[in-house]
C-alpha positions as CSV (number, residue, x, y, z in Angstrom):
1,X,8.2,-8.4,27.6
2,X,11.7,-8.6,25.7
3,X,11.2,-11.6,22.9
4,X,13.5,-12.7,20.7
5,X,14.1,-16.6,19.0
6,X,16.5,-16.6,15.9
7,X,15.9,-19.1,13.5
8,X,19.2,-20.1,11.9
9,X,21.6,-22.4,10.2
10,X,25.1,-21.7,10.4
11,X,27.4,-20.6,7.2
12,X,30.9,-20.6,8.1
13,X,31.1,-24.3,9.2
14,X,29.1,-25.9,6.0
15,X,30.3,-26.8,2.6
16,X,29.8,-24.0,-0.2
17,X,27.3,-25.8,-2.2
18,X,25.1,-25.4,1.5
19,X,26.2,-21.9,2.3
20,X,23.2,-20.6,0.9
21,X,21.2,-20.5,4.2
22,X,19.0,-17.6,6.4
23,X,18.7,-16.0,9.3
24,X,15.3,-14.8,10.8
25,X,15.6,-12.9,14.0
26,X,12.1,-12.2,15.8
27,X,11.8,-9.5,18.0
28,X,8.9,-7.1,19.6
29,X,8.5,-4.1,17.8
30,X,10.7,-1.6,20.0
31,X,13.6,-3.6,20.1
32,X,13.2,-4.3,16.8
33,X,13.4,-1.0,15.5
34,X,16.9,-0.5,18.0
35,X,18.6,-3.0,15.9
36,X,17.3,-2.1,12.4
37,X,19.5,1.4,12.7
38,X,22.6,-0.8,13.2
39,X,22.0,-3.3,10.5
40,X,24.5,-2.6,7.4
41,X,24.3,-3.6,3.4
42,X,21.5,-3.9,0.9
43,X,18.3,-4.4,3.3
44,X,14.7,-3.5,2.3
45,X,12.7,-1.7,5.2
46,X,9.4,-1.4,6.4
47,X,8.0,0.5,9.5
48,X,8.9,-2.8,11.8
49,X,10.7,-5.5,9.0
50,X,14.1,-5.4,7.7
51,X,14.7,-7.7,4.7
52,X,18.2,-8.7,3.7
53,X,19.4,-11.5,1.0
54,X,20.0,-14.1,3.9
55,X,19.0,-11.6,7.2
56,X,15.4,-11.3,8.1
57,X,14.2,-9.3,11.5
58,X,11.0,-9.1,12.1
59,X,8.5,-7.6,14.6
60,X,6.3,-10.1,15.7
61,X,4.5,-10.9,19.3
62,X,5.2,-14.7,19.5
63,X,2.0,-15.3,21.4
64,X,0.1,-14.3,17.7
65,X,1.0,-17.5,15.8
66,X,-1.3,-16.1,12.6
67,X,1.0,-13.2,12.6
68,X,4.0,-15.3,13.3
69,X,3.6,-17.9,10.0
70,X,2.6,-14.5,7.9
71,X,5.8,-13.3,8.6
72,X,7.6,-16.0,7.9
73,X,5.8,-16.6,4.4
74,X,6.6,-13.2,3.4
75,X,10.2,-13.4,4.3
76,X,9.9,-17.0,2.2
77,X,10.8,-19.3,5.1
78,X,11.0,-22.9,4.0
79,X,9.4,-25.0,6.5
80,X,10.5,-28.2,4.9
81,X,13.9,-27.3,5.6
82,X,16.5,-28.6,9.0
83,X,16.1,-25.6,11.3
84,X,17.8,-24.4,14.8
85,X,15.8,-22.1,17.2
86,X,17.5,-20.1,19.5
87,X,15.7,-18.7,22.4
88,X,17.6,-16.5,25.5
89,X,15.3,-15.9,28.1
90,X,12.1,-16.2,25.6
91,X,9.5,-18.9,27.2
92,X,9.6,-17.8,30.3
93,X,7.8,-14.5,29.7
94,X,5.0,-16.4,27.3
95,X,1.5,-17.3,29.3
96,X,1.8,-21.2,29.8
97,X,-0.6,-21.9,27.4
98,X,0.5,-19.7,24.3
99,X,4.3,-21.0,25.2
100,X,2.6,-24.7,24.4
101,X,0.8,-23.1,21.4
102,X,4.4,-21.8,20.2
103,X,6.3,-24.9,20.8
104,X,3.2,-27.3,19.2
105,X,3.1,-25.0,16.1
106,X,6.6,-25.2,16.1
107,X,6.7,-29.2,16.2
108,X,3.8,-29.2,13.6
109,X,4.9,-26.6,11.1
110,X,8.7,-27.6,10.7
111,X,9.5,-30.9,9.6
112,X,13.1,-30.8,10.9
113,X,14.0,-28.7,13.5
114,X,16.3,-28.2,16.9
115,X,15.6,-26.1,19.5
116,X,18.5,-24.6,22.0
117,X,16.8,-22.6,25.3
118,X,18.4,-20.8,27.8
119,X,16.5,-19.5,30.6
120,X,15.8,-20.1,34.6
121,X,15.6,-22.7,36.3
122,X,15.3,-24.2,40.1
123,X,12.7,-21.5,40.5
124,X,11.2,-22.4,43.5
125,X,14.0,-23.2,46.2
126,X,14.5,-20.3,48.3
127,X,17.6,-18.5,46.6
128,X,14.7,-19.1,43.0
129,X,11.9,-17.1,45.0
130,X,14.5,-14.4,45.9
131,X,15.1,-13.7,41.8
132,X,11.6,-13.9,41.3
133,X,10.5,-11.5,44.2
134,X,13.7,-8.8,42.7
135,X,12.5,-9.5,39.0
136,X,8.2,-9.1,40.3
137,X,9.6,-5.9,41.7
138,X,10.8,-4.3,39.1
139,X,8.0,-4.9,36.5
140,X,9.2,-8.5,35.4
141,X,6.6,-10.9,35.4
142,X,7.8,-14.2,34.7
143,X,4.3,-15.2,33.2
144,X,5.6,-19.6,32.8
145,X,7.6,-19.7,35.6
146,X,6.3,-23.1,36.7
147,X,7.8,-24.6,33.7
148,X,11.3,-23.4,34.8
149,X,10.9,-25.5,38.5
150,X,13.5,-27.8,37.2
151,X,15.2,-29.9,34.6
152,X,12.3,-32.2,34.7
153,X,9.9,-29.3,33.7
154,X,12.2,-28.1,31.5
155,X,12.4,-31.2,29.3
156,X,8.5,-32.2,29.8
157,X,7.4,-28.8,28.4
158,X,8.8,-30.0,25.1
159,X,7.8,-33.9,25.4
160,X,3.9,-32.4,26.1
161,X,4.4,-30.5,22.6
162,X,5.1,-33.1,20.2
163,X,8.8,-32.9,20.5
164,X,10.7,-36.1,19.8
165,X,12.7,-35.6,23.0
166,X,14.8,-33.6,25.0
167,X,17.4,-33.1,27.0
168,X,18.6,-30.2,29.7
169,X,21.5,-29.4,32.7
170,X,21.8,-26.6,35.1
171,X,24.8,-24.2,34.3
172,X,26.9,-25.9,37.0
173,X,27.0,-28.7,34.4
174,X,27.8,-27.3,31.2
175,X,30.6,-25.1,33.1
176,X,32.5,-27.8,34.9
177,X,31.6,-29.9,31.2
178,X,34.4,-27.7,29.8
179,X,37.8,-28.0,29.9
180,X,39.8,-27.0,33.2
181,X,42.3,-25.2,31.3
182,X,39.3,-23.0,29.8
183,X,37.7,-22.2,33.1
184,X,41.2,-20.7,34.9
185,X,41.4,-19.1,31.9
186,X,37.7,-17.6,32.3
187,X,37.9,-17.0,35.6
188,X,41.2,-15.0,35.8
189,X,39.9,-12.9,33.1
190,X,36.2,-12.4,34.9
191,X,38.4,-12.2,38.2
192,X,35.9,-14.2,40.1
193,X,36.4,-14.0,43.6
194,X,33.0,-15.2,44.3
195,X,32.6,-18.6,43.9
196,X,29.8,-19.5,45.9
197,X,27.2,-16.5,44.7
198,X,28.6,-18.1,40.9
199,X,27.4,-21.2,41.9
200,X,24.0,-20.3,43.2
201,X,23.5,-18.1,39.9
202,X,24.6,-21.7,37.8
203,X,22.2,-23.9,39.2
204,X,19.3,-21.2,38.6
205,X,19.8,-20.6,34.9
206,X,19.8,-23.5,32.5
207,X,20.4,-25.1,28.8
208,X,17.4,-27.3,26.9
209,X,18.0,-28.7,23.7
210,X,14.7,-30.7,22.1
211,X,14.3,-31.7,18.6
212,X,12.1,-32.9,16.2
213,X,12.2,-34.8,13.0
214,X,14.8,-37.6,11.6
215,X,17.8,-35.2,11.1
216,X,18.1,-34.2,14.4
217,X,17.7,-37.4,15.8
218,X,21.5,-38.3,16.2
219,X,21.9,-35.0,18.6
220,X,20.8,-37.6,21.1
221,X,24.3,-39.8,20.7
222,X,26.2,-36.1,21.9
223,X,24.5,-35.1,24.9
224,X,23.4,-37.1,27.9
């Protein structure tokens, strides 16, 4: 199972006096250790952890939520503060039941926080059962792959957590959302020539946003 969620608030766009902000990237333990032989400037290591002033990547199995809040206590997470999840292709290899553990302890522990998921979707139409049957075969077990039916699960699997609400499109959407100058541009430069298979790969994979708390409440006047 390849996990990863990164925990993050971005510098470059926020005033100085708020530039003091951290980035905790969660990963199982061999990927983990891939990345800490890249990672550059004043760290401190341990056999799975690297510690930086404002970078922490940890080794943790995200289905051990004891584990999980240790290791975010010793890298000093603030839970009281506004914080964005990332998750590619996360949830959808967690057992049902600890992905609703994760996303309840999630909604409980932080008192402000968004969350930005990219995975499958559409999962059970015929061209859905065809990835599934390819991914099965080569040791890919896609252990929630009921939530990823549709939009509708998508969103419900946060509502049934405690999140405040939710919100999710297919890729088809958020492609043809951006601007028609950008997509001749990206598609000259992928030299797509097939359009339909693109298509069918769009309306497979999705984006869900769900948030929590009073900050994030306004996200809700930007997407529909």
């Amino acid at each position: 199972m390849v996990a990863e969620v990164e925990v993050w608030l971005p510098q470059g766009q926020l005033r100085a006096e708020h530039r003091k902000m951290h980035l905790f990237d969660i990963d199982l333990k061999g990927a983990l250790l891939a990345k800490i032989h890249d990672e550059d400037g004043e760290v401190r290591l341990s056999p799975t952890d690297l510690h930086g002033p404002s970078y922490h990547l940890m080794a943790v199995d995200l289905r051990n939520l004891d584990e999980l809040d240790n290791k975010l206590q010793q890298a000093e997470v603030n839970y009281s503060l506004p914080t964005i999840f990332l998750a590619e292709c996360v949830l959808v290899y967690i057992e049902m039941q600890n992905c609703k553990n994760l996303l309840k302890w999630i909604s409980n522990k932080f008192t402000n926080a968004g969350f930005v998921n990219y995975e499958q979707v559409n999962m059970n139409d015929r061209f859905g059962e065809v990835m599934l049957n390819n991914l099965r075969s080569r040791g890919c077990n896609l252990a929630s792959v009921e939530d990823c039916f549709s939009l509708e699960t998508q969103v419900s699997r946060f509502l049934e957590c405690g999140w405040t609400a939710s919100r999710a499109w297919d890729m088809v959407q958020v492609y043809q959302s951006l601007p028609e100058a950008d997509r001749q541009r990206i598609e000259r430069i992928e030299m797509l020539d097939e359009g339909e298979l693109l298509l069918q790969l769009f309306q497979h994979y999705c984006l869900v946003v769900a948030w929590i708390g009073e900050l994030f409440q306004d996200i809700r006047n930007y997407v529909r």
